[in-house]
PLY file of the C-alpha trace (Angstrom):
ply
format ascii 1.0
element vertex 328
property float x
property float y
property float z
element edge 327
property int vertex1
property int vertex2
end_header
0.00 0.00 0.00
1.55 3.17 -1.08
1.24 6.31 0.92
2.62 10.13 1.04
3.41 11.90 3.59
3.85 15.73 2.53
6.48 18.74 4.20
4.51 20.02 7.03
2.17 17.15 8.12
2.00 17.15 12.11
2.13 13.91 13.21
-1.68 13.41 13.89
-2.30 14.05 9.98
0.07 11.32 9.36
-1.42 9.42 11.55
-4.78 10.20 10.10
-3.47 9.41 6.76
-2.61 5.87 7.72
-5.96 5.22 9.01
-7.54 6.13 6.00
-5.05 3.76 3.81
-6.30 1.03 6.33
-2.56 0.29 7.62
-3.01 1.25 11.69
-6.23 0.83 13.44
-5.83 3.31 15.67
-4.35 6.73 14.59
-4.66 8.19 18.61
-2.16 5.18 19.51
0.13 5.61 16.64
0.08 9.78 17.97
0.92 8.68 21.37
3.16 6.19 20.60
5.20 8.63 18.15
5.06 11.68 20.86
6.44 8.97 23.72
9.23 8.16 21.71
10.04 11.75 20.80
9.37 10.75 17.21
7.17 13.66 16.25
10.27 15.40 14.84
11.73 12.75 12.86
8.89 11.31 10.70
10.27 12.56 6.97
7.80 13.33 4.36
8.46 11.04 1.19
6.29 8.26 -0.83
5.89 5.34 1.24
5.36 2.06 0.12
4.06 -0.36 3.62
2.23 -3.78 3.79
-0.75 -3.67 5.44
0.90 -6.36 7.75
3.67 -3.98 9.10
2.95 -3.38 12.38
2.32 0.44 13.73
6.02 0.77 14.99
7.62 -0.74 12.07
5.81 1.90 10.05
6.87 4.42 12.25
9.97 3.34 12.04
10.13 3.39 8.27
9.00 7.11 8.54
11.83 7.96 11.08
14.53 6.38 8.15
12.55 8.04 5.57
13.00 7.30 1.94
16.06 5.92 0.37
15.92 7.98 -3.02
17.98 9.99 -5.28
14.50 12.09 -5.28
15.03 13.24 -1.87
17.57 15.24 0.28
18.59 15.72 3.78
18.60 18.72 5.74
20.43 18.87 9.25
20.58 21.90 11.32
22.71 21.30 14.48
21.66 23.13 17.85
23.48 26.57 18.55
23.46 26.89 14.85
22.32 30.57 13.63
21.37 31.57 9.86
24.04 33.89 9.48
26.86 31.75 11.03
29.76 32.40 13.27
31.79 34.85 11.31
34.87 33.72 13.27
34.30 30.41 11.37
33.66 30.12 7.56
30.02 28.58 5.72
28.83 27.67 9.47
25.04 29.37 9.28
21.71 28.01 8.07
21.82 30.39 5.20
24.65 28.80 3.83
23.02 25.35 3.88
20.29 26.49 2.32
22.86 27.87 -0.28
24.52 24.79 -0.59
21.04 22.52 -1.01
20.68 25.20 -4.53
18.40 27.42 -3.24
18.71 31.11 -4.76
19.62 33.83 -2.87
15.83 35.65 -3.81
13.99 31.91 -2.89
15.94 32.69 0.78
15.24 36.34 1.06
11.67 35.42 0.41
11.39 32.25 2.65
13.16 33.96 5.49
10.61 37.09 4.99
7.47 35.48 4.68
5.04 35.82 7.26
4.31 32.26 8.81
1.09 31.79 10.58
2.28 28.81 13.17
1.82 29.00 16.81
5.81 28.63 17.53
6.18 32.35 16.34
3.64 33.70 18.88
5.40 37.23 20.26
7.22 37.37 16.80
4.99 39.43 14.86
3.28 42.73 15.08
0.91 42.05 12.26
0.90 40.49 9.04
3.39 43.14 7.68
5.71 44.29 10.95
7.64 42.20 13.37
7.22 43.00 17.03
10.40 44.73 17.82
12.31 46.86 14.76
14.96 46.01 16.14
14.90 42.63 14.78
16.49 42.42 11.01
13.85 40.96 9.10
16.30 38.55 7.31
16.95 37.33 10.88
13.34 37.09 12.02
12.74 33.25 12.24
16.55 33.19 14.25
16.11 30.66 16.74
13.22 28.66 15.22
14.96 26.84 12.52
14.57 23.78 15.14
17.82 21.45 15.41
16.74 17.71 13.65
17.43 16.04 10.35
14.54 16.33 7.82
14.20 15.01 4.90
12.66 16.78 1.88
12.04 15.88 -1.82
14.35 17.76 -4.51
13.07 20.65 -5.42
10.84 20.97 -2.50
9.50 25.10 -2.02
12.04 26.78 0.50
8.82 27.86 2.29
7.50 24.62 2.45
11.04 23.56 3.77
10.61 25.88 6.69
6.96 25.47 7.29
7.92 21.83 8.34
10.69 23.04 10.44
8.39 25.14 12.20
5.80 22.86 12.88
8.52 20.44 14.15
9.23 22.87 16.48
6.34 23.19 17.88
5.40 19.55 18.18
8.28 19.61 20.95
6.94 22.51 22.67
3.92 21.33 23.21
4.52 17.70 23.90
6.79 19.43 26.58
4.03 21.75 27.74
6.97 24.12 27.69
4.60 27.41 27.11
2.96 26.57 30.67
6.31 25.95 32.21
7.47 29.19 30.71
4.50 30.96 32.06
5.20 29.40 35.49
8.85 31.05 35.25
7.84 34.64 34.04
8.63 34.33 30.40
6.57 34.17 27.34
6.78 31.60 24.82
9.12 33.69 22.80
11.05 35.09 25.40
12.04 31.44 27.17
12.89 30.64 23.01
15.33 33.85 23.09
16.77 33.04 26.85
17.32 28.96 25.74
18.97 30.19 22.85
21.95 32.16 24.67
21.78 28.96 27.25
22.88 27.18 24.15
25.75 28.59 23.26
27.13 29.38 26.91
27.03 26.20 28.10
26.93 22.38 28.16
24.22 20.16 28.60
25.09 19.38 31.69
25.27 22.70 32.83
22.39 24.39 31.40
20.23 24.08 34.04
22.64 26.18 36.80
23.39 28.97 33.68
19.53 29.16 33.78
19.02 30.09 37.21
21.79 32.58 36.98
20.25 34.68 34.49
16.36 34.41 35.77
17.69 35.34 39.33
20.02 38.75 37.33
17.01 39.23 35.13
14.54 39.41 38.14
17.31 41.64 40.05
17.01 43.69 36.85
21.21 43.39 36.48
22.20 42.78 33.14
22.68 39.38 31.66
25.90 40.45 30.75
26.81 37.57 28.13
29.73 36.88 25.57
27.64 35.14 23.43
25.30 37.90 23.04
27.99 40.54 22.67
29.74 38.18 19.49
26.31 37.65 17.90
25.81 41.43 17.95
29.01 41.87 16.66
28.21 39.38 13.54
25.05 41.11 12.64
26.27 44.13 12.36
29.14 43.35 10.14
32.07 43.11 12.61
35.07 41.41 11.48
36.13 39.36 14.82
39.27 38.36 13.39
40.49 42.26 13.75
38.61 43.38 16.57
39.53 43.36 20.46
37.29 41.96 23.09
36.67 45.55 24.30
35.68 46.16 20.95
32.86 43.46 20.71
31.94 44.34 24.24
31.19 47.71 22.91
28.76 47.17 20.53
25.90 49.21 19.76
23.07 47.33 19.45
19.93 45.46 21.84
21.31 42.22 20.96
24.60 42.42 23.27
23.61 41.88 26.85
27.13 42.91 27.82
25.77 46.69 27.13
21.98 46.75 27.64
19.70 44.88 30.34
17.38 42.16 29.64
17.00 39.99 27.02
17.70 40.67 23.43
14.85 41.40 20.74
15.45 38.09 19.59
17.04 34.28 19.67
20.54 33.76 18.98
20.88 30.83 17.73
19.01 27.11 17.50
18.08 26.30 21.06
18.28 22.19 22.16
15.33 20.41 23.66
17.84 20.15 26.66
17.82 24.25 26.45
14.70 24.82 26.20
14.09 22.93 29.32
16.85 24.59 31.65
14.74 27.33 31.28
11.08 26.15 32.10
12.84 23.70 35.02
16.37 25.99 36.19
18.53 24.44 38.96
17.05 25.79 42.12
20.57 24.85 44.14
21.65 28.02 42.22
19.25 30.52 43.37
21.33 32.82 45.42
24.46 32.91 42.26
24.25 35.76 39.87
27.65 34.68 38.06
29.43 32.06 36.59
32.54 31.12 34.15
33.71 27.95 32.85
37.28 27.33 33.79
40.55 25.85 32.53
39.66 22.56 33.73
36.02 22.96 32.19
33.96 23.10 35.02
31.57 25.47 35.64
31.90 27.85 38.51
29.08 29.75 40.04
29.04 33.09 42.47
26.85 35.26 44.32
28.80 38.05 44.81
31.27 40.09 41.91
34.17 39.68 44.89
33.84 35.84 44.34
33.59 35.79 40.75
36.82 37.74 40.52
38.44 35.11 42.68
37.79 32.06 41.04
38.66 34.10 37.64
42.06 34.14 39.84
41.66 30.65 40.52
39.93 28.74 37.78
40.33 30.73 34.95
43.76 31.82 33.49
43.42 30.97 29.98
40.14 30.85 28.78
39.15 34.21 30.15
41.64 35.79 28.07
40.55 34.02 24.96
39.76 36.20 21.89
35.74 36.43 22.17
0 1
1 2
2 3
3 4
4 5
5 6
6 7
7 8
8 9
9 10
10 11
11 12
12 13
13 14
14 15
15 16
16 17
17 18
18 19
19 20
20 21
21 22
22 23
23 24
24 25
25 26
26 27
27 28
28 29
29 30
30 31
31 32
32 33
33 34
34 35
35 36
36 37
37 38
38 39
39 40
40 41
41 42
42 43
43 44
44 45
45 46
46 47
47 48
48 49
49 50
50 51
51 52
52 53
53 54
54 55
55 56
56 57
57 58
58 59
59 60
60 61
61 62
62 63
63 64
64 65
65 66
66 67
67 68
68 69
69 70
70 71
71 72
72 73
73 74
74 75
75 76
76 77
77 78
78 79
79 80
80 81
81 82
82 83
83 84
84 85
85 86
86 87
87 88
88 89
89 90
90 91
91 92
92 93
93 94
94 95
95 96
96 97
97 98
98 99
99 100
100 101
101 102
102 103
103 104
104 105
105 106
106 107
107 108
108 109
109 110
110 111
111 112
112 113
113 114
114 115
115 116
116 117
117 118
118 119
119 120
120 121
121 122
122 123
123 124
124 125
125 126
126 127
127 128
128 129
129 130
130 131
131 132
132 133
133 134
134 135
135 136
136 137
137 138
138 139
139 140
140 141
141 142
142 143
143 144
144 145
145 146
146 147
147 148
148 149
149 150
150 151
151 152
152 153
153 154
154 155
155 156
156 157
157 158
158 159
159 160
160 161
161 162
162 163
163 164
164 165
165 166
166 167
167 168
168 169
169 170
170 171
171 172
172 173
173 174
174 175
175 176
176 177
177 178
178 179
179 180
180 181
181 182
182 183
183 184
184 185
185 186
186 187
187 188
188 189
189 190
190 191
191 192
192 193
193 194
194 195
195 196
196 197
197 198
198 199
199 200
200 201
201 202
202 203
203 204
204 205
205 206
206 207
207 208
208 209
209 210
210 211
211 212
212 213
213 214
214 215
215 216
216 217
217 218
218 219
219 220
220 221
221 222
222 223
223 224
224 225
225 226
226 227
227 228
228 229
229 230
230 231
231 232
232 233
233 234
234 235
235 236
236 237
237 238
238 239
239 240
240 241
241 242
242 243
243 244
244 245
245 246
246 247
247 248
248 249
249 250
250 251
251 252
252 253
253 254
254 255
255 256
256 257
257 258
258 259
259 260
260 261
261 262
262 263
263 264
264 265
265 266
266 267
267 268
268 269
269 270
270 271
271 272
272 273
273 274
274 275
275 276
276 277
277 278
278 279
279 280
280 281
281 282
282 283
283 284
284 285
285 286
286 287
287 288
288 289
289 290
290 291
291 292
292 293
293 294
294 295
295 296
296 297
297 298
298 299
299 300
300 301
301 302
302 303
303 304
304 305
305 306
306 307
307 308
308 309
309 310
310 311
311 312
312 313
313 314
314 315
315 316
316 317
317 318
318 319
319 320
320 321
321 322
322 323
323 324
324 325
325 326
326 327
């Protein structure tokens, strides 16, 4: 029995799909089973060919391999990844990929510009025409949503269309980890836990996302400035500073509401891809943390947390010799 499944298809219209081409009996079981096994961001569109005597998780299976075809590419965006790319590091961003995969630079300008009515982007836009914060560059406005996975697409396939799947990958994880509620619970909106997880993501290991979480909710809710590398060196990128020639004081410096080293709060927008693992530092933060308002990783690379700037100093002293005078 040959079936399609098309860019964009959540994984209840697959499942829906498959109940209609009589191969599952029940498409609420193959849902749950899929969102249990954190499979709703893996199943690749492609033309399917199944027996009707596969069973429900060999099918779902199948989809998570997706179709072996010279009609079909791969897409993988890593997490911390960013559509411009690190401009310390040559052909890193999204845009580039999207380069590379033949896509024109007018098909990206478009794609990236379009407005895309999907509940991930809620706090994004204004209206149909204006993004909530001018700030934002609109060639930058879906930063951070370009969720981290491996899709699969068929040649050819509409940037848009590309994107629109992305999207509504994303959002399959958010809700399946009610992580809007647990945002709510924590202060943020939906789109500002998105832009916090994102600079989690790039200051930090896995490991130690959770503690770098309760730093910056307890300096955000003391109102003191996030005050964070990653932001400064992302501001830096966007506005066309060469890293390679400037001094740290010099991407400190930066103009602009993205660097947290300058301004308070958080930026207008993500940084870069957040992880599942990023996203959920912020909605659950290490509460043994929630007196420290600093931390740096050190030369061993462990993390180091403070509550005081007199302490942080110290274990710079201490920990951190040669990483704290790295080129930012």
């Amino acid at each position: 029995m040959r079936t399609e499944v098309t860019a964009g298809e959540s994984v209840k219209e697959i499942a829906s799909s498959l109940k209609q081409a009589d191969l599952i009996r029940n498409p609420h079981a193959f849902e749950l089973y899929a969102r249990i096994n954190n499979l709703h961001a893996k199943l690749k569109a492609g033309k399917y060919s199944f027996r009707k005597t596969m069973s429900a998780r060999a099918i779902a299976k199948q989809l998570v391999n997706g179709v072996v075809s010279s009609d079909v590419f791969n897409l993988t965006i890593l997490p911390g990844t960013n559509l411009l790319g690190d401009k310390g590091k040559s052909q890193t961003g999204i845009i580039h990929q999207f380069r590379t995969l033949g896509y024109s630079e007018e098909e990206i300008n478009q794609a990236l510009t379009k407005h895309y009515d999907n509940p991930i982007l809620k706090g994004l836009y204004a209206d149909e025409t204006k993004l909530s914060n001018p700030e934002i560059p609109a060639k930058l406005a879906l930063e951070g949503y370009l969720y981290g996975e491996t899709y699969q697409f068929y040649n050819h396939e509409k940037l848009e269309n590309v994107i629109t799947t992305i999207l509504n990958q994303f959002n399959d994880v958010v809700v399946s980890n009610q992580l809007e509620e647990k945002f709510k619970a924590r202060g943020f909106t939906l789109r500002e836990g998105i832009i916090l997880a994102s600079i989690i993501q790039k200051e930090a290991n896995t490991e130690d996302m959770p503690g770098v979480s309760m730093v910056f909710q307890n300096r955000l809710k003391q109102g003191i400035a996030l005050g964070s590398d990653v932001t400064a060196t992302y501001a830096a990128d966007i506005t066309g500073i060469n890293r390679t020639n400037a001094t740290n004081a010099d991407i400190l410096a930066v103009n602009s509401l993205y660097n947290t080293r300058k301004f308070p709060g958080l930026p207008p927008g993500p940084i870069a891809v957040p992880s599942k693992a990023a996203l959920l530092a912020v909605a659950e933060p290490d509460s043994s943390k929630a007196s420290m308002l600093y931390f740096l990783t050190g030369d061993d690379g462990l993390m180091y947390y403070s509550g005081t700037d007199a302490e942080h100093n110290q274990k710079i002293r201490d920990h951190c010799q040669k990483l704290c005078k790295v080129q930012i």
